[in-house]
C-alpha positions as CSV (number, residue, x, y, z in Angstrom):
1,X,-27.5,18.7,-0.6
2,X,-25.5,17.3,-3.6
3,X,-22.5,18.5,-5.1
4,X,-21.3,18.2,-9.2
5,X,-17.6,18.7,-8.0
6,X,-15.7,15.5,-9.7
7,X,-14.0,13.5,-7.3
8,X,-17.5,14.1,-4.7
9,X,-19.8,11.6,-5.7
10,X,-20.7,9.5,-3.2
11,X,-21.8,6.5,-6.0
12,X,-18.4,6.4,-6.7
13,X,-16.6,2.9,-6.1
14,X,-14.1,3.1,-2.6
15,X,-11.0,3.0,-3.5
16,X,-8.9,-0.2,-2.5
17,X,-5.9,-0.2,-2.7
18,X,-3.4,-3.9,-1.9
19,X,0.3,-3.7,-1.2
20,X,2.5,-6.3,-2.2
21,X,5.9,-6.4,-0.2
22,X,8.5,-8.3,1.2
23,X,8.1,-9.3,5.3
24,X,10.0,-7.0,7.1
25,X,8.9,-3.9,8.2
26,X,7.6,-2.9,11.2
27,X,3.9,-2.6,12.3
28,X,4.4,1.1,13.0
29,X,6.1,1.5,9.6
30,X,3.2,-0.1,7.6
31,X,0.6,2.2,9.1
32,X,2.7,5.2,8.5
33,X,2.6,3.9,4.8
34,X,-0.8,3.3,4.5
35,X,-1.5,6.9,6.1
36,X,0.5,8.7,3.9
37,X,-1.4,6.5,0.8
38,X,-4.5,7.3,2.2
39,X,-3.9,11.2,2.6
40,X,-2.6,10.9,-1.8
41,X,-5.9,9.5,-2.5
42,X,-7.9,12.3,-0.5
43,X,-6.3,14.7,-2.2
44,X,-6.0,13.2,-5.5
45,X,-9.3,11.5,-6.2
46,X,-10.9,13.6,-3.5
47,X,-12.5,10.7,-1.6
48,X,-13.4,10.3,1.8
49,X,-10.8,8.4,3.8
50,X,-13.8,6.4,5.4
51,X,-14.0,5.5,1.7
52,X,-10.3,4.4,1.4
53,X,-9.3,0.6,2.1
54,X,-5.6,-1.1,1.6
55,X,-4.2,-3.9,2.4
56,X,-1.1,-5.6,2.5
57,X,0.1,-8.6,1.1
58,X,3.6,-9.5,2.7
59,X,5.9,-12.7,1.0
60,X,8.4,-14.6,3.8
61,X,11.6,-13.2,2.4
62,X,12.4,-16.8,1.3
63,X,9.3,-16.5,-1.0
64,X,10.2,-13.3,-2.9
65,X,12.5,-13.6,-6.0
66,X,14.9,-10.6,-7.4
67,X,17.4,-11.3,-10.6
68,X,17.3,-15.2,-10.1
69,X,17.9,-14.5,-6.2
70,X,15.7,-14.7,-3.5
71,X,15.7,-11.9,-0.6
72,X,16.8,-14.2,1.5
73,X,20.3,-14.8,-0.7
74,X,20.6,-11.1,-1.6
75,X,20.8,-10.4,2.2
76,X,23.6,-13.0,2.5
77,X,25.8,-12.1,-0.5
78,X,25.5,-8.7,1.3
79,X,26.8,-9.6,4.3
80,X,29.9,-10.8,2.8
């Protein structure tokens, strides 16, 4: 059987979604994440979530940059 219902055709392309973020969080936090992303884009683009791929990208905080600073300075000038 095939359904006209947008959002239900199965020759649509999966989404994939990447994640860009600073190191950091835990693994248990990072599924949680891409849970709650996945559930958006089932009832959003009403996709499978078979269909549904992300992946992270995470940057050593000494390799991510904010206002001139990286993370790794913003966390000292914090502690101060």
């Amino acid at each position: 059987m095939t359904t006209n219902k947008p959002g239900h055709n199965r020759e649509q392309p999966m989404p994939e979604i990447t994640v860009s973020m600073a190191a950091g969080r835990t693994d248990e936090q990072k599924a949680n994440m891409m849970r709650d992303i996945t559930k958006a884009l089932v009832t959003h683009l009403g996709v499978d979530p078979e269909a549904v791929v992300i992946q992270i990208n995470e940057a050593p905080l000494a390799h991510k940059m904010k206002g001139g600073k990286t993370f790794v300075e913003r966390a000292a000038e914090l502690k101060k």
